[in-house]
C-alpha positions as CSV (number, residue, x, y, z in Angstrom):
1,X,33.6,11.1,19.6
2,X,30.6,13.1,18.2
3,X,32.7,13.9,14.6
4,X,32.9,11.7,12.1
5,X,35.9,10.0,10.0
6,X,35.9,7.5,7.5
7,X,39.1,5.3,6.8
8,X,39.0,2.8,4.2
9,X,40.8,-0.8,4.1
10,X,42.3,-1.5,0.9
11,X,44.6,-4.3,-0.7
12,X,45.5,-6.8,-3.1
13,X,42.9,-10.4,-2.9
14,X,44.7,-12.2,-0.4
15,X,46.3,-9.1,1.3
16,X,44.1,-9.9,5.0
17,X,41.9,-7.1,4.5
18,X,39.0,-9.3,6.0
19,X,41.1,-10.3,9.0
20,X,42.5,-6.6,9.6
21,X,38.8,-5.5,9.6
22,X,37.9,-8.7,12.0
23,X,40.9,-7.0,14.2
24,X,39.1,-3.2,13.8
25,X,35.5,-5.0,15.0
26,X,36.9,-6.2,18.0
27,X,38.4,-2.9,18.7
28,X,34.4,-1.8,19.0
29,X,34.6,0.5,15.6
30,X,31.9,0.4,13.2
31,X,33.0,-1.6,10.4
32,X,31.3,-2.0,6.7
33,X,32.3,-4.0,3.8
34,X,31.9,-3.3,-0.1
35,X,32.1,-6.9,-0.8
36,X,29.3,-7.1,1.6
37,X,27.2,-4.3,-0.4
38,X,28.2,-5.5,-3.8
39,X,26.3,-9.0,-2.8
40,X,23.4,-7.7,-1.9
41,X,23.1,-5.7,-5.4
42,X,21.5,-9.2,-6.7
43,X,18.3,-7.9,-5.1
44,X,18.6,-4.6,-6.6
45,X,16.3,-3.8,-9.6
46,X,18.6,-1.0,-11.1
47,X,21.4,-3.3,-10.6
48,X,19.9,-6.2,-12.5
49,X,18.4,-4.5,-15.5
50,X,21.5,-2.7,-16.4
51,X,23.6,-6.5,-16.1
52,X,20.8,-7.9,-18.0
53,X,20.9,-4.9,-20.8
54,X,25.2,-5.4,-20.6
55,X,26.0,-9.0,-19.7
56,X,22.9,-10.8,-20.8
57,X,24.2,-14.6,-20.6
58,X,24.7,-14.0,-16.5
59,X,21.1,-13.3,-15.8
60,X,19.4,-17.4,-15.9
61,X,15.7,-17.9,-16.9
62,X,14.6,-17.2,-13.5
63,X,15.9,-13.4,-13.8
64,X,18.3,-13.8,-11.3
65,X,22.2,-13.2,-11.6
66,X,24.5,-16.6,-12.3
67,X,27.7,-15.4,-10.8
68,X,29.9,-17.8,-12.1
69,X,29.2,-16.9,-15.5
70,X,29.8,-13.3,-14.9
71,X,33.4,-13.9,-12.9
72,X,34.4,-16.7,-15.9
73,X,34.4,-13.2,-18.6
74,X,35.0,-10.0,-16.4
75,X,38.0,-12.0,-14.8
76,X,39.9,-12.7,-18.4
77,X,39.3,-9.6,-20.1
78,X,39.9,-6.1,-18.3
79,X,37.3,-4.0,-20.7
80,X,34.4,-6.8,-19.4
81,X,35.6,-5.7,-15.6
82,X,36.1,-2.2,-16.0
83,X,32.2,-2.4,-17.7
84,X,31.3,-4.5,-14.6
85,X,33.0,-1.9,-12.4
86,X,31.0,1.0,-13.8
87,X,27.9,-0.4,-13.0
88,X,28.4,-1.9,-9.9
89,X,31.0,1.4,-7.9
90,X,28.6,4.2,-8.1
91,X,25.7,1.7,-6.7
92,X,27.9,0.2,-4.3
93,X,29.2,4.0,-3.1
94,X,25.8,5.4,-3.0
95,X,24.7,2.7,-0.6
96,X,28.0,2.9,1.1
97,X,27.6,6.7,2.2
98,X,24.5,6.4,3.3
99,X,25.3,3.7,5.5
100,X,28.2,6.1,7.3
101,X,26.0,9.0,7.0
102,X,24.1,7.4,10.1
103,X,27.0,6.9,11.9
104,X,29.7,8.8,14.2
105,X,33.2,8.5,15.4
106,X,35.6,6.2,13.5
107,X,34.0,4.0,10.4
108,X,35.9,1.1,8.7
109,X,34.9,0.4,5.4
110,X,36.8,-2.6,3.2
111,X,37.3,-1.3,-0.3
112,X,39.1,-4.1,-2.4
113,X,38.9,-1.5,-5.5
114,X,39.3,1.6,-4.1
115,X,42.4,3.0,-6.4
116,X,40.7,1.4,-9.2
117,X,37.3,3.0,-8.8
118,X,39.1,6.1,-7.8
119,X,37.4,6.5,-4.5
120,X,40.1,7.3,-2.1
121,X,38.9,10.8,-2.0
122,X,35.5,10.0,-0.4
123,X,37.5,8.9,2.7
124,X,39.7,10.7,5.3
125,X,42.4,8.2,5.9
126,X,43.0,4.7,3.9
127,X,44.9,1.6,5.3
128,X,46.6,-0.2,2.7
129,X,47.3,-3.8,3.4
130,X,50.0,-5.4,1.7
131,X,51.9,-9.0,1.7
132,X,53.7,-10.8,-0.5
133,X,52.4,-13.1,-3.7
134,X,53.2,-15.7,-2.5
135,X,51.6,-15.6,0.8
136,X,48.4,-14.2,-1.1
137,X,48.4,-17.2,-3.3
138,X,48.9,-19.4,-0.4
139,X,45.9,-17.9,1.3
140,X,43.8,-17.7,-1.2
141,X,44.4,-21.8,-2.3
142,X,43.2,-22.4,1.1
143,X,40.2,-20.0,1.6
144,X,38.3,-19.7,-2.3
145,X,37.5,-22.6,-4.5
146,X,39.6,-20.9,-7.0
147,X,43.2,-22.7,-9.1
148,X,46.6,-20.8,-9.1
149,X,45.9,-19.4,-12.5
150,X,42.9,-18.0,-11.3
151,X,43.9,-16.6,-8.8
152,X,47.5,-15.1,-10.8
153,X,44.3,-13.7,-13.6
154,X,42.6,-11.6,-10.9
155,X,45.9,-10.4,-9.0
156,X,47.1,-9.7,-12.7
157,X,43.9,-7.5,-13.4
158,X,44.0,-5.4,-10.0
159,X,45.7,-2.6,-9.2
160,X,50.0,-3.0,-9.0
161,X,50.0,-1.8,-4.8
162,X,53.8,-1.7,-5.5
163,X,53.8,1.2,-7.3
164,X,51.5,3.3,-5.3
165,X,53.0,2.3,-2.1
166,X,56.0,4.1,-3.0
167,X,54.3,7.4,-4.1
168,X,51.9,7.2,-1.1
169,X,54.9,6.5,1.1
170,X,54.8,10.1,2.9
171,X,51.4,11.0,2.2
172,X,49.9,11.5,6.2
173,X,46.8,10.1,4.8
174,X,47.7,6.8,3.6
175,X,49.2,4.1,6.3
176,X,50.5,1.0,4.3
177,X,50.7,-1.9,6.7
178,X,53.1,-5.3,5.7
179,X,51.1,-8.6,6.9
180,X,54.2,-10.9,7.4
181,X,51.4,-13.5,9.1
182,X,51.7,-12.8,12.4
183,X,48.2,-11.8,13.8
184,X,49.1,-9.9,17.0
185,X,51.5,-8.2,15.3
186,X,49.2,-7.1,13.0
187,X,47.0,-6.0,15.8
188,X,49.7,-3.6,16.9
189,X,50.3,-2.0,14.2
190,X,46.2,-1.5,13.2
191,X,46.1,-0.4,17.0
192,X,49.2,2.3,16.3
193,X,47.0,3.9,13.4
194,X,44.2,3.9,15.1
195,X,45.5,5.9,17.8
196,X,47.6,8.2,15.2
197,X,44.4,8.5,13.9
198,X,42.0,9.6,17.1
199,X,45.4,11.8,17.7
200,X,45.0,13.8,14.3
C-alpha cells in the first residue's frame, strides 16, 4: 500500500488503548505512541525552558524535570493542565507528523488527548476505545502506582467519551469499540476496522 493513512487510538486512562495498539503491532502496522513522544520531551531544550519559565518548582537543581511534582498540581486543577497541555501538544504533534511523514500504508498512533487537544483533524480515521469505570478503575489499581481518588481526579479532568460517542455515532470516520475484557474479541473487532478501513 504505497498511500498513506493515519488512524489514531483514543480513550479514557484505563480504556486498553495500550493493549488495542499491542493487538495493531502484531497485525505488522506501524504503530507510534504520544505517551511515548511526550516522555522523551524531558531531553528537549524548548520543552524544558518553557516548564521551567511556567512550572518552576518541577524543574530540580540538576535542571531536569521532577515529574511527580508536576502530575501532584496539573492533576487537581484543570487551568495548571490545560497550561501543561499547551506546551507539551504542539511539540508532541510536531514530532508526531514527522514521524508518519516517513512512513506508508496504515499508521497507528495512541492519542490519550486527542479531543482535548483538538487533534482529530490531523488524522483520517480515529478508534475510540471505551469501557466502563469501573473496569478502568480496576485496571488501572493493578497497573499504576496511583489510589482510587487519583485515579477518579484524572478520569474526572479528561474528556466525558460519553457524550461524544453519541454524536460521533454515525460519523464513517470515527469507530468506537466497547472493551468488555475479552482480548480476542477485541481482536476481532480491531481486525473488522482494519479491513473497513483498507476497504475505504
Amino acid at each position: 500500500m504505497d498511500k498513506r493513512l493515519s488512524i489514531a487510538v483514543t480513550g479514557g486512562i484505563g480504556s486498553g488503548k495500550s493493549l488495542v495498539m499491542k493487538l495493531i503491532n502484531e497485525f505488522g502496522f506501524t504503530t507510534f505512541s504520544c505517551d511515548k513522544i511526550y516522555a522523551d520531551l524531558v531531553y528537549n531544550k524548548e520543552y524544558l525552558s518553557k516548564i521551567k519559565e511556567f512550572f518552576p518548582f518541577a524543574i530540580d537543581l540538576n535542571g531536569k524535570l521532577d515529574r511527580k511534582s508536576l502530575s501532584e498540581i496539573v492533576f487537581k486543577d484543570k487551568t495548571q493542565l490545560k497550561k501543561l497541555n499547551q506546551i507539551a501538544h504542539p511539540l508532541v504533534f510536531k514530532i508526531l507528523n514527522e514521524k508518519i511523514s516517513e512512513n506508508t500504508g496504515l499508521i497507528f498512533t495512541e492519542v490519550p488527548l486527542l479531543f482535548e487537544s483538538e487533534s482529530e483533524n490531523q488524522f483520517d480515521f480515529v478508534i475510540i476505545i471505551y469501557r466502563n469505570i469501573d473496569d478502568r478503575i480496576s485496571s488501572v489499581l493493578q497497573r499504576d502506582n496511583l489510589t482510587k481518588e487519583q485515579i477518579f481526579q484524572r478520569i474526572e479532568n479528561q474528556f466525558d467519551y460519553e457524550k461524544k460517542l453519541i454524536k460521533l455515532k454515525n460519523n464513517k470516520k470515527y469507530f468506537i469499540v466497547e472493551n468488555n475484557g475479552d482480548i480476542r474479541n477485541l481482536s476481532n473487532k480491531i481486525n473488522d476496522i482494519i479491513s473497513k478501513i483498507l476497504n475505504s
